[in-house]
N, C-alpha and C positions, 0 to 999 in steps of 0.2 A: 504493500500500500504506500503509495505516494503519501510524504506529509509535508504540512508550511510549517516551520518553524521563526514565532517570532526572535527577532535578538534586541536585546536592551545594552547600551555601552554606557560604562561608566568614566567618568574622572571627580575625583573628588566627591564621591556619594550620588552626584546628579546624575542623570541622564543628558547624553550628549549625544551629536551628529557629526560626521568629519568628511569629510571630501576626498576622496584616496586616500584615505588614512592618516593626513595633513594634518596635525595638531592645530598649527594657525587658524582651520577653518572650523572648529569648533563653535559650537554650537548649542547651548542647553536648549532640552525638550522640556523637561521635567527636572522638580528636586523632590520628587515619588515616586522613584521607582517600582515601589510596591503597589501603587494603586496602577500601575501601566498594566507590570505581573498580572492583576486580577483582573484587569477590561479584557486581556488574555485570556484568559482562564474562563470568563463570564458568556462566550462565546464557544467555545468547546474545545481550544486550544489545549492540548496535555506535552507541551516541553517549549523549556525557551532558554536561550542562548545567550548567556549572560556574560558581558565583556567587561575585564578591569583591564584599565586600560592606563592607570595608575603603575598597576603590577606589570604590564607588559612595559613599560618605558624603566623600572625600576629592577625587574630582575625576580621578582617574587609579590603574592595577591596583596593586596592591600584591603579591599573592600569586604572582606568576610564576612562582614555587620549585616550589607546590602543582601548579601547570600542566603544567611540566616533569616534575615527578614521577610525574602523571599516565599523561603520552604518552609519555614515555621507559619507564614499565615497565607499557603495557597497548597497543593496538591499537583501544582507541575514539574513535571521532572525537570529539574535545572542541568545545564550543561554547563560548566564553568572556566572562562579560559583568561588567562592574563598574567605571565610570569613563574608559571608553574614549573619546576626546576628540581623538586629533590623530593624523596620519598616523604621526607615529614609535609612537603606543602601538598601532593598529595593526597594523603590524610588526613592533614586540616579541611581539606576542602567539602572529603565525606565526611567528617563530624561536623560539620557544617552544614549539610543537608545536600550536597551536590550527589547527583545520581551518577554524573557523569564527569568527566575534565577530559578538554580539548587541549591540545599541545604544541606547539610550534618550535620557539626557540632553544628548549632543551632536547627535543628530536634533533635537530641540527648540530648542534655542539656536543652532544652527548649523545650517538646514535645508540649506544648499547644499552645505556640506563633508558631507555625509550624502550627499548625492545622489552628489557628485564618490566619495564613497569605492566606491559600487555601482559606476561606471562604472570606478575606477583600478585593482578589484582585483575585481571580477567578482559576478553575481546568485547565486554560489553561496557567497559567505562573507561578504558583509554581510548581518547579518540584521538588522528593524526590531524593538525590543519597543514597547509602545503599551501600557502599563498607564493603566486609572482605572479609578475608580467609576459603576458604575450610576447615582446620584442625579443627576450632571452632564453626565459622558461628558468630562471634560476629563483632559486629559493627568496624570501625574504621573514627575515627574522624581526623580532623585538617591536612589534605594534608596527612592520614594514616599515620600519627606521633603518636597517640596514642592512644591506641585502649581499647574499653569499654564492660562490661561485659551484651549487649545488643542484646538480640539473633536477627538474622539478618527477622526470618520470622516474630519475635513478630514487629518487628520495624516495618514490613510493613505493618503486620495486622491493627495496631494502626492507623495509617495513611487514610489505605483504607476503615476503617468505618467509616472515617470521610472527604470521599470524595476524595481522591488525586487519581488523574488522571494517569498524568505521574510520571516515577520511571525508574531512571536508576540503574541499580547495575555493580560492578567491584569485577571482583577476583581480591585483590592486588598483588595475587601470579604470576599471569600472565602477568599483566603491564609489555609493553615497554620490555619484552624479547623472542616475537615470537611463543612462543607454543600453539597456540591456544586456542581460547575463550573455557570458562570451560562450553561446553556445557549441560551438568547433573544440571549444578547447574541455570543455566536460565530455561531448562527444566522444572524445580522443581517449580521456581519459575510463569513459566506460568500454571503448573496445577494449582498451589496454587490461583492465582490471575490471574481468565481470562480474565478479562474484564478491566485490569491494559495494561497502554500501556509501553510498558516493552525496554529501551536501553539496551544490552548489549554490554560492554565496556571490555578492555583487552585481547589481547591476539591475535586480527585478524594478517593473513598471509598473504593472498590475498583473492580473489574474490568467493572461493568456501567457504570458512568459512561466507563469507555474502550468500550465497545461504541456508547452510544449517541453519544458524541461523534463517532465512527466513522460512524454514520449519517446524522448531520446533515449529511456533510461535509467534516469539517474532519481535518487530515491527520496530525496528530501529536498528543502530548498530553505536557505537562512533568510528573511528580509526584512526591512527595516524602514528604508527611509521613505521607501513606493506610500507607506502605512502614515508615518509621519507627517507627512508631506498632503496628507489627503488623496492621494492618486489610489488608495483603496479605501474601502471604507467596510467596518466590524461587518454591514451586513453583505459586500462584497465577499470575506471572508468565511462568513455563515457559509454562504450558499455554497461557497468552493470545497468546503468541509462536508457537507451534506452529499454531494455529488460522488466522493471518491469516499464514503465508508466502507 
């Protein structure tokens, strides 16, 4: 089953919006992200994508509070990503309520404690992210601050013969500026790795870009700003929920 998963980004407790990932172009939505969680929720949404985005510039979570606050007063499975780097933040994060943690920069700089994390804690809550750009396909790390000379299929290869499940990828080119998810490049990615359960993130508009992402394939889709922004609206979401149970 195809699912939308909403994502909420943090800096500083609030809710924010970035432009390719451009700190400069920040943005507060909200300084509730719990009451965002629940408009989520109030609609039939069950998992959302919670970015600390604090933790990813910083090197480890910052935002825990927000986490907690989260899963202590909703019932969506949280995914939680931003800095996450060593077994013990790992574990904070499920004592914290996270069902799940998304991973980037310590996959990159630490492929094997990445591996060891799949095997130590299971294929269903380490997730890989695998963000770059189209022009290179090279990896980019640390809230795509800075980016490495890590081709983005070898990344995943490495990964996926050693078990990893989920794997979300982001064109950074796309983020938070409306042009549509870089379909060719998730395409690619689901010949490559069929039996990877594949997020594609960046770029949604509205509702027909989750249909067609849908068709290509690919199994989930992260969005954010399409919602923000008004270019969908809760009961736009209703019906697209209802259609794919």
């Amino acid at each position: 089953m195809f699912e939308i998963i909403p994502s909420i980004w943090l800096i500083n407790g609030k809710c924010v919006r970035l432009k390719r990932g451009d700190f400069s172009t920040e943005e507060v939505i909200s300084t509730n992200p719990l009451e965002i969680a629940q408009t989520f929720e109030g609609i039939g949404l069950k998992r959302l994508h919670l970015v600390d985005l604090d933790g990813a510039r910083r090197g480890e979570p910052k935002n825990y509070h927000i986490l907690e606050a989260i899963t202590g007063y909703t019932d969506l499975k949280v995914d939680f990503t931003g800095g996450i780097s060593t077994d013990g933040d790992v574990i904070k994060c499920f004592e914290f309520g996270a069902k799940s943690v998304t991973i980037a920069s310590a996959a990159a700089n630490y492929p094997d404690r990445f591996a060891q994390f799949i095997l130590s804690y299971g294929r269903e809550k380490i997730n890989l992210a695998a963000d770059t750009s189209p022009s290179d396909h090279k990896i980019k790390i640390k809230g795509w601050l800075k980016k490495t000379e890590i081709d983005l299929f070898d990344h995943i290869e490495y990964f996926y013969e050693r078990g990893l499940k989920y794997l979300k990828v982001s064109d950074v080119t796309r983020d938070g500026v409306m042009e549509g998810p870089n379909f060719t490049l998730f395409e690619e990615v689901v010949k490559k790795f069929p039996s990877i359960h594949l997020a594609a993130s960046g770029g949604v508009r509205g509702i027909d870009d989750f249909k067609r992402l849908r068709d290509i394939g690919v199994s989930s889709s992260v969005f954010g700003r399409a919602y923000y922004e008004g270019r969908m609206s809760l009961s736009d979401l209703e019906t697209f929920l209802a259609e794919n149970q």
